[in-house]
PAGU-389753 format. One record per residue: residue number from 1; x, y, z of N, C-alpha, C, CB in turn. Coordinates in Angstrom, 3 decimals. Last residue first. Glycine has a CB too. Example, Ala and Ser with C-alpha at 12.3 -4.5 7.8 and 13.67 -1.06 7.14 Angstrom:
<rs>
R  nr     n_c1     n_c2     n_c3    ca_c1    ca_c2    ca_c3     c_c1     c_c2     c_c3    cb_c1    cb_c2    cb_c3
R   2   12.850   -2.250    7.080   13.670   -1.060    7.140   12.900    0.030    7.870   14.084   -0.598    5.725
R   1   13.190   -5.690    7.800   12.300   -4.500    7.800   13.200   -3.300    7.800   11.308   -4.473    9.046
</rs>
This chain:
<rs>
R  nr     n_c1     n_c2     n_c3    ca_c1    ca_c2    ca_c3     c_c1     c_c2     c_c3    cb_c1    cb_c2    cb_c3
R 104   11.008   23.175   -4.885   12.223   24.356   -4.559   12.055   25.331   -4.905   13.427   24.287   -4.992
R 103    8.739   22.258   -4.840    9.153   23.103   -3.155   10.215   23.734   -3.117    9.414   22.207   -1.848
R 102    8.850   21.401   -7.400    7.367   22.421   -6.907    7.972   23.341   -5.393    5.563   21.021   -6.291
R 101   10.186   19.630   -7.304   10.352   21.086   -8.242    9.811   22.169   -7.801    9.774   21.073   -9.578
R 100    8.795   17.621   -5.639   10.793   18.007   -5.373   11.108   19.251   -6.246   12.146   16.488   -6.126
R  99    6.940   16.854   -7.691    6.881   17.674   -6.111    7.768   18.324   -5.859    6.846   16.963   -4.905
R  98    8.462   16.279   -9.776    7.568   16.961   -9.860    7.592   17.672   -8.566    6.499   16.291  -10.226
R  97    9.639   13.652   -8.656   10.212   14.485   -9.330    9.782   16.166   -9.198   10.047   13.924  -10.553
R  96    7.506   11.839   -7.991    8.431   12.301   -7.159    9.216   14.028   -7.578    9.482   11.023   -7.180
R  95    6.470   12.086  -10.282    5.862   12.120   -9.569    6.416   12.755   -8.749    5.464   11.275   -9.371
R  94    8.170   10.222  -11.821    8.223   11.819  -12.314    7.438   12.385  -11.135    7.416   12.230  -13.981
R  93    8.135    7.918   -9.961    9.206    9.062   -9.814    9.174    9.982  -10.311   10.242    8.907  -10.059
R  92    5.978    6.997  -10.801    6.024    7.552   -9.645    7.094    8.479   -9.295    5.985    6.653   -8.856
R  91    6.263    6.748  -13.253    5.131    7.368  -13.170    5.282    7.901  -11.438    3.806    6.283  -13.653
R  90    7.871    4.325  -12.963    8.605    5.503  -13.311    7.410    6.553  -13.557    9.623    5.256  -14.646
R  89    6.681    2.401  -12.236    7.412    2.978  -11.039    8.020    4.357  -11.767    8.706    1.827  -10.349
R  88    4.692    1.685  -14.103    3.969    2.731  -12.840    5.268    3.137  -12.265    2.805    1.907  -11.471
R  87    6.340    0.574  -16.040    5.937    2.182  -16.124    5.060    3.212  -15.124    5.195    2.261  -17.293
R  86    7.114   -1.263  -14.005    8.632   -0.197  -14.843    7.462    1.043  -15.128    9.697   -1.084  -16.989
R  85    4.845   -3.219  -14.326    5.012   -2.432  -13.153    6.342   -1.231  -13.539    5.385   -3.581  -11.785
R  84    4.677   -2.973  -17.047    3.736   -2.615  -16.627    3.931   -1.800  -15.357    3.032   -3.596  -16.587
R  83    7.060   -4.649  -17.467    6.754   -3.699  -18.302    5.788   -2.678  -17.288    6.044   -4.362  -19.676
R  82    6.520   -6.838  -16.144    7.415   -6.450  -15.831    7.278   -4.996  -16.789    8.479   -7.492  -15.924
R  81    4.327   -8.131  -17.884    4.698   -8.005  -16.329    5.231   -6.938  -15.845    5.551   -8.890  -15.898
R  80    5.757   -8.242  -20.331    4.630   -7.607  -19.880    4.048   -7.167  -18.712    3.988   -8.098  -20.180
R  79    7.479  -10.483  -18.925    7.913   -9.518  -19.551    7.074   -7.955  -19.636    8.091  -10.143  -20.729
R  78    5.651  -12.438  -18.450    6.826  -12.215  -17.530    6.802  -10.690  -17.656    8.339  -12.986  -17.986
R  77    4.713  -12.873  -21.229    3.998  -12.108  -20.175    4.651  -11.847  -18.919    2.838  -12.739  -19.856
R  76    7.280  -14.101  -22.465    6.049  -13.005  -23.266    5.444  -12.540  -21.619    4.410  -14.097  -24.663
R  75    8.086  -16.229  -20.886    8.867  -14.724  -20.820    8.365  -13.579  -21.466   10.193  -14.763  -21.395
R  74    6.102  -17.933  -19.170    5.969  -17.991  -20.341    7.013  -16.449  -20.206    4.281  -18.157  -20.994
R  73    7.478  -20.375  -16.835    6.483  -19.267  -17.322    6.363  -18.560  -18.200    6.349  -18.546  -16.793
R  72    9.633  -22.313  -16.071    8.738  -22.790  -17.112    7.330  -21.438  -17.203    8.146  -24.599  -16.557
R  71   11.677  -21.063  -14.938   10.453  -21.246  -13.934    9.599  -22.004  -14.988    9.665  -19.688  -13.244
R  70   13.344  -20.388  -16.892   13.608  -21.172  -15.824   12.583  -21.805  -15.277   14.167  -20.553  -14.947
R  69   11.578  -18.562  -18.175   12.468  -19.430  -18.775   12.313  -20.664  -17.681   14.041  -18.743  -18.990
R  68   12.140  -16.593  -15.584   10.287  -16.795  -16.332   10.694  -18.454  -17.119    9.644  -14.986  -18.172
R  67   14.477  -15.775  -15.930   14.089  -16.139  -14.759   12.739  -17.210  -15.202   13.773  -14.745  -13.811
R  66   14.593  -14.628  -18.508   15.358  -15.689  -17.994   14.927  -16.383  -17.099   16.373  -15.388  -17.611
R  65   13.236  -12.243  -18.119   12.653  -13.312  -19.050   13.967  -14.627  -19.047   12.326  -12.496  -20.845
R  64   14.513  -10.621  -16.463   13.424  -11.714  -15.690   12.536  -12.761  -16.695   12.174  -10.731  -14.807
R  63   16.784  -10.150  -17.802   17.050  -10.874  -16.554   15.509  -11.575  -16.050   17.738   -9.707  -15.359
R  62   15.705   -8.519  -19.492   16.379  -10.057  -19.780   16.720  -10.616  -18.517   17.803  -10.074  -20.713
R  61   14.387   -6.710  -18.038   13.500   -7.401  -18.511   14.448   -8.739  -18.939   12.680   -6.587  -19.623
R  60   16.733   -5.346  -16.451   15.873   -6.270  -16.177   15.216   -7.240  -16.594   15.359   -5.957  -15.928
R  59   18.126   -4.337  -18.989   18.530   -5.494  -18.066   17.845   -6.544  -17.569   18.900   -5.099  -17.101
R  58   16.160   -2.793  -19.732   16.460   -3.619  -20.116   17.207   -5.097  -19.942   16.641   -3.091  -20.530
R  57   16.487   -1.015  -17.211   15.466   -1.526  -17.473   15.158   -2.821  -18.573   14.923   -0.509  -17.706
R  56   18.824   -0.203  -17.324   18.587   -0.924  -16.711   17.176   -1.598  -16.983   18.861   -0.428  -15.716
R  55   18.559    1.582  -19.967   19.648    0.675  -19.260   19.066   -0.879  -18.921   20.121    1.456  -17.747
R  54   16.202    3.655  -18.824   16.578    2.382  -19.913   17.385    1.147  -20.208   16.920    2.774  -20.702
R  53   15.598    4.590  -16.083   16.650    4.539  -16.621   16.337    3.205  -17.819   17.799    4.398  -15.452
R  52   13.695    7.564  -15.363   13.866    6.430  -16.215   14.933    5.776  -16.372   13.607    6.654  -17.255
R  51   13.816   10.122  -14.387   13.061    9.054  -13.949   12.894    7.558  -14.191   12.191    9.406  -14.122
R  50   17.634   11.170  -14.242   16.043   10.842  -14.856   15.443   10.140  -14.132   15.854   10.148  -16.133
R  49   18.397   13.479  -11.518   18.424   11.526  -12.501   17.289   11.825  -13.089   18.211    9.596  -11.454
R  48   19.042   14.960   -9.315   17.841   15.476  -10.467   18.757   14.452  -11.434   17.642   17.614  -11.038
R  47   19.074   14.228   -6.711   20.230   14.484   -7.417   19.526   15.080   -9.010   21.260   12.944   -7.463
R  46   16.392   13.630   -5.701   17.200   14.588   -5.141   18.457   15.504   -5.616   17.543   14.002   -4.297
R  45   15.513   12.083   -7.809   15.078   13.291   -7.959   15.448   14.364   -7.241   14.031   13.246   -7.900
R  44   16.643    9.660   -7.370   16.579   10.499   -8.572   16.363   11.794   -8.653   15.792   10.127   -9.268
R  43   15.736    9.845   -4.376   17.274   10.149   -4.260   17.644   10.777   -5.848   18.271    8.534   -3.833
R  42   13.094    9.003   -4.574   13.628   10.228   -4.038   14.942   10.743   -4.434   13.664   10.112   -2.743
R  41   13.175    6.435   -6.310   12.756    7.916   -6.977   13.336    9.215   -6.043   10.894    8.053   -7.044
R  40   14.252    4.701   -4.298   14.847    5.378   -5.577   14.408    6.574   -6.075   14.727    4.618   -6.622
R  39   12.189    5.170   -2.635   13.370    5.769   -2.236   14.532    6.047   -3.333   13.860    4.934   -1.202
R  38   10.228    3.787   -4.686   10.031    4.754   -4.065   11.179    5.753   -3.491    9.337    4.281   -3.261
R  37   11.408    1.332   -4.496   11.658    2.218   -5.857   10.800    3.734   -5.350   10.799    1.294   -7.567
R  36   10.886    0.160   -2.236   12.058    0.649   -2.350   11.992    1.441   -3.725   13.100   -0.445   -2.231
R  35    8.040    0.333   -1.767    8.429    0.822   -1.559   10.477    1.090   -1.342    7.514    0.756   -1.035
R  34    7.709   -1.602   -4.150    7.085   -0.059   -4.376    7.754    0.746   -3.331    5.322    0.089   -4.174
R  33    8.396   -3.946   -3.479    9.196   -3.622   -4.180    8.705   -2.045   -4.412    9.314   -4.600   -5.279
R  32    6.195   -4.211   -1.397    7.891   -4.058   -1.058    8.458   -3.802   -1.961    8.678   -5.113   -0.579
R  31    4.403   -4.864   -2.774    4.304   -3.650   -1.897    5.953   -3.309   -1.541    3.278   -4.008   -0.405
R  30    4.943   -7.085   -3.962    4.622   -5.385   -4.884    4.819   -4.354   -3.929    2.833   -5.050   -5.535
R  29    4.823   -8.733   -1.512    6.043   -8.226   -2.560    6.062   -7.251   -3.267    6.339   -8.955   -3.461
R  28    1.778   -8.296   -1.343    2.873   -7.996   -0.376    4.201   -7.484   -0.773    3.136   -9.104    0.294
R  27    1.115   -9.430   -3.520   -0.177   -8.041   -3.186    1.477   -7.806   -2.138   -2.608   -8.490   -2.048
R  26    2.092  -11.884   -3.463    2.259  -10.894   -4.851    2.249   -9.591   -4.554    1.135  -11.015   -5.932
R  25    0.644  -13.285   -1.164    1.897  -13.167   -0.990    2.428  -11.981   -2.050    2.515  -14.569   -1.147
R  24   -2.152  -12.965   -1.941   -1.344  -12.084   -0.923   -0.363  -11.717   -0.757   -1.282  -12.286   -0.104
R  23   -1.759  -15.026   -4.031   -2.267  -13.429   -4.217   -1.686  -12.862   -3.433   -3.661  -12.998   -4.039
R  22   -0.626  -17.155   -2.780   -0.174  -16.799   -3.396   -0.198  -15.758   -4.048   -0.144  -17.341   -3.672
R  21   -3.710  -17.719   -1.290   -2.710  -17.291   -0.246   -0.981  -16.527   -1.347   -2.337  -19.154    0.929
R  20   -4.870  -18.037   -3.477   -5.426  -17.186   -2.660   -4.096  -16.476   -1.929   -6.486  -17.956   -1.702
R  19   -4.125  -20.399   -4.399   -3.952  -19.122   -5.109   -4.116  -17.561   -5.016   -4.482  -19.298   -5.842
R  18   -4.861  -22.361   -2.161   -3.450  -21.760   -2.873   -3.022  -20.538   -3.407   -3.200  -22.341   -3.844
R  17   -7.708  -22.482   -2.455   -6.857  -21.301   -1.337   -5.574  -21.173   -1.170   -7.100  -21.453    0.026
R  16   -7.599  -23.541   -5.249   -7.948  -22.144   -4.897   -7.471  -21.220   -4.348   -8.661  -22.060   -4.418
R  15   -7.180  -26.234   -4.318   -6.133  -25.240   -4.969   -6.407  -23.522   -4.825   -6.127  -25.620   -6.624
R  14   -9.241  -26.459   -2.334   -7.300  -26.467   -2.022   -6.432  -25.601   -2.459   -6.511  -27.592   -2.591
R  13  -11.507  -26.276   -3.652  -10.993  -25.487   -2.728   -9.922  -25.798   -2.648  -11.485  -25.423   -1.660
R  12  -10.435  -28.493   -5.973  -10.869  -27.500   -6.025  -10.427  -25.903   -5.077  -11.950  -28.025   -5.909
R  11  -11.064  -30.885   -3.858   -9.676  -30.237   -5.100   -9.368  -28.858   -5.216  -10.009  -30.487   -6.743
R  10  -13.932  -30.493   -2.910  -12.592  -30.589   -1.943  -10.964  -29.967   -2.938  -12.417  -32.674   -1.435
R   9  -14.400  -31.048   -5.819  -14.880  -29.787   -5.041  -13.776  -29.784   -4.073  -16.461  -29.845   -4.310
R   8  -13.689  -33.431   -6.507  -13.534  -32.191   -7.351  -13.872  -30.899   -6.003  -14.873  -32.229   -8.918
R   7  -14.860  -35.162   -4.226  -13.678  -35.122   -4.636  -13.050  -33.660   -5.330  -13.679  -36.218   -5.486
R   6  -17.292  -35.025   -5.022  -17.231  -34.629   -3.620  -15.363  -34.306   -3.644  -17.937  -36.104   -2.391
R   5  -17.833  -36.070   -7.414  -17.965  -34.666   -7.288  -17.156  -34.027   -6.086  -19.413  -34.365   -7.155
R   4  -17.089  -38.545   -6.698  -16.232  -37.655   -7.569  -16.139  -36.417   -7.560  -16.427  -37.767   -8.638
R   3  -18.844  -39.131   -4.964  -17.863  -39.096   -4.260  -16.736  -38.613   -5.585  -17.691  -40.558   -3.396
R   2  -21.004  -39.288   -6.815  -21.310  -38.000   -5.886  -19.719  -38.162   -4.874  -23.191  -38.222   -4.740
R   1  -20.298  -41.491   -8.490  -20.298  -40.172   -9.092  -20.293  -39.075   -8.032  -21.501  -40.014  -10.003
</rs>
């Protein structure tokens, strides 16, 4: 029994610091994808674009509930996912937007 436990636990940590190191990796990519929609927003807002594009945004979401599909991940929360970060990036570009009004 104490070499089961000993077992579970060792398991355990492994996976963990899997999920650990797979956080970072997320925490990183977000970061990269923030900062190119970032330069999007500038250029929206240089040319005065909406902050939004619907379109595409739809695109996306079938494109990453495909992806999600693929990956065996569920395309309900993919999706939600993906929702979530669309309304911070377009929170950033009115953002953008906003300033870019303010200095002209």
């Amino acid at each position: 029994m104490d070499g089961d436990r000993e077992f579970v636990q060792k398991e355990l940590q492994r996976l963990r610091d899997s999920i650990d190191n797979l956080d970072a990796a997320l925490v990183h990519l977000l970061a990269e994808r923030f900062k190119c929609t970032q330069e999007v927003g500038k250029l929206k807002a240089e040319y005065s674009l909406p902050p939004a594009d619907p379109e595409r945004e739809k695109r996306q979401i079938t494109r990453l509930r495909s992806l999600a599909e693929q990956s065996k991940l569920d395309p309900v929360f993919a999706e939600r996912f993906l929702n979530f970060i669309i309304a911070e990036v377009v929170r950033h570009h009115e953002l953008i937007a906003n300033n870019r009004a303010r200095r002209s």
